[in-house]
C-alpha positions as a Python dict, from the first residue, in 0.01 Angstrom:
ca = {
    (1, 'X'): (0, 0, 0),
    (2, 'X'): (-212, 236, 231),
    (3, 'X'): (82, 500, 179),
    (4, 'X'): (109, 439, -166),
    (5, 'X'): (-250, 512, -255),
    (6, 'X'): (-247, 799, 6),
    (7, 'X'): (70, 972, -173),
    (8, 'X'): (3, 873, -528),
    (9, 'X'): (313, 692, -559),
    (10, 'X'): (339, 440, -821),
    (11, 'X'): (639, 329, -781),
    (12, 'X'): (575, 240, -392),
    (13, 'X'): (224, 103, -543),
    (14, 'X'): (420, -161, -743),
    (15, 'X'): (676, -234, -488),
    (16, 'X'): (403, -321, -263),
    (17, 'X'): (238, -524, -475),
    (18, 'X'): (521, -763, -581),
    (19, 'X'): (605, -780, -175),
    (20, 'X'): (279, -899, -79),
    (21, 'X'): (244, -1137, -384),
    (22, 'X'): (616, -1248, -289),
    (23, 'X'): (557, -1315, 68),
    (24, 'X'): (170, -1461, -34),
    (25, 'X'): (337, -1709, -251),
    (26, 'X'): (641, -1806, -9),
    (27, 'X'): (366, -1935, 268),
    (28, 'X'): (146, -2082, -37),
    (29, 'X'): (491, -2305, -108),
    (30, 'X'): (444, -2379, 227),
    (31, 'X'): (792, -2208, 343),
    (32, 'X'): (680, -2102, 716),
    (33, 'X'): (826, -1991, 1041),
    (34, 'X'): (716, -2196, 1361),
    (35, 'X'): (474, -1966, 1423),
    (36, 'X'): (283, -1983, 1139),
    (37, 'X'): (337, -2422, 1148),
    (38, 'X'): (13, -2621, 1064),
    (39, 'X'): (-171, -2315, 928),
    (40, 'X'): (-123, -2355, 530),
    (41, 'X'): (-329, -2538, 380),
    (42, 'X'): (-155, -2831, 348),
    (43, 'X'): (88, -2880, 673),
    (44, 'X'): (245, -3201, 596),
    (45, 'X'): (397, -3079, 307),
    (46, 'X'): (536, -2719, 483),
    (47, 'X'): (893, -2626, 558),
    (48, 'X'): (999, -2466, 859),
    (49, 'X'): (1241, -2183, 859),
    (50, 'X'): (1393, -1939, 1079),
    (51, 'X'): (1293, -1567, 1023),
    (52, 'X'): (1656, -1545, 793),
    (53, 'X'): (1508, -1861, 602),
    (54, 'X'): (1217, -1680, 533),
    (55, 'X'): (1324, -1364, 389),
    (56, 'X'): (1567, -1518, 213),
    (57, 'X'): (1295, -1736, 20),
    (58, 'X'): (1059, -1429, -8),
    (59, 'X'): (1319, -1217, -181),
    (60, 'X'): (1379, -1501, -435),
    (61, 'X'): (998, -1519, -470),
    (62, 'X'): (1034, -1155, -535),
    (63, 'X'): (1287, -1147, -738),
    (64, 'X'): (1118, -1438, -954),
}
């Protein structure tokens, strides 16, 4: 984002964006790695993933 605003790049803007809302929403489904476990807000209802696991579900969050 920081480089985005500093170069005036849209595009980069937008592509941020939809990353960080991707990756906000993938831990707000509760989709974590260990060392993020018991720090949602709900922890019962989290899965655990390896790092793989976890990009995988952020780029279908992104791609959603």
């Amino acid at each position: 984002e920081t480089l985005a605003v500093r170069e005036n790049n849209t595009s980069l803007r937008d592509y941020s964006s939809r990353l960080k809302k991707a990756l906000i929403d993938t831990v707000a489904l509760g989709i974590v790695t260990g060392d993020l476990k018991g720090k949602t807000t709900d922890p019962e209802s989290e899965k655990i993933v390896d790092m793989q696991g976890f990009l995988d579900a952020v780029q279908e969050n992104f791609n959603a």
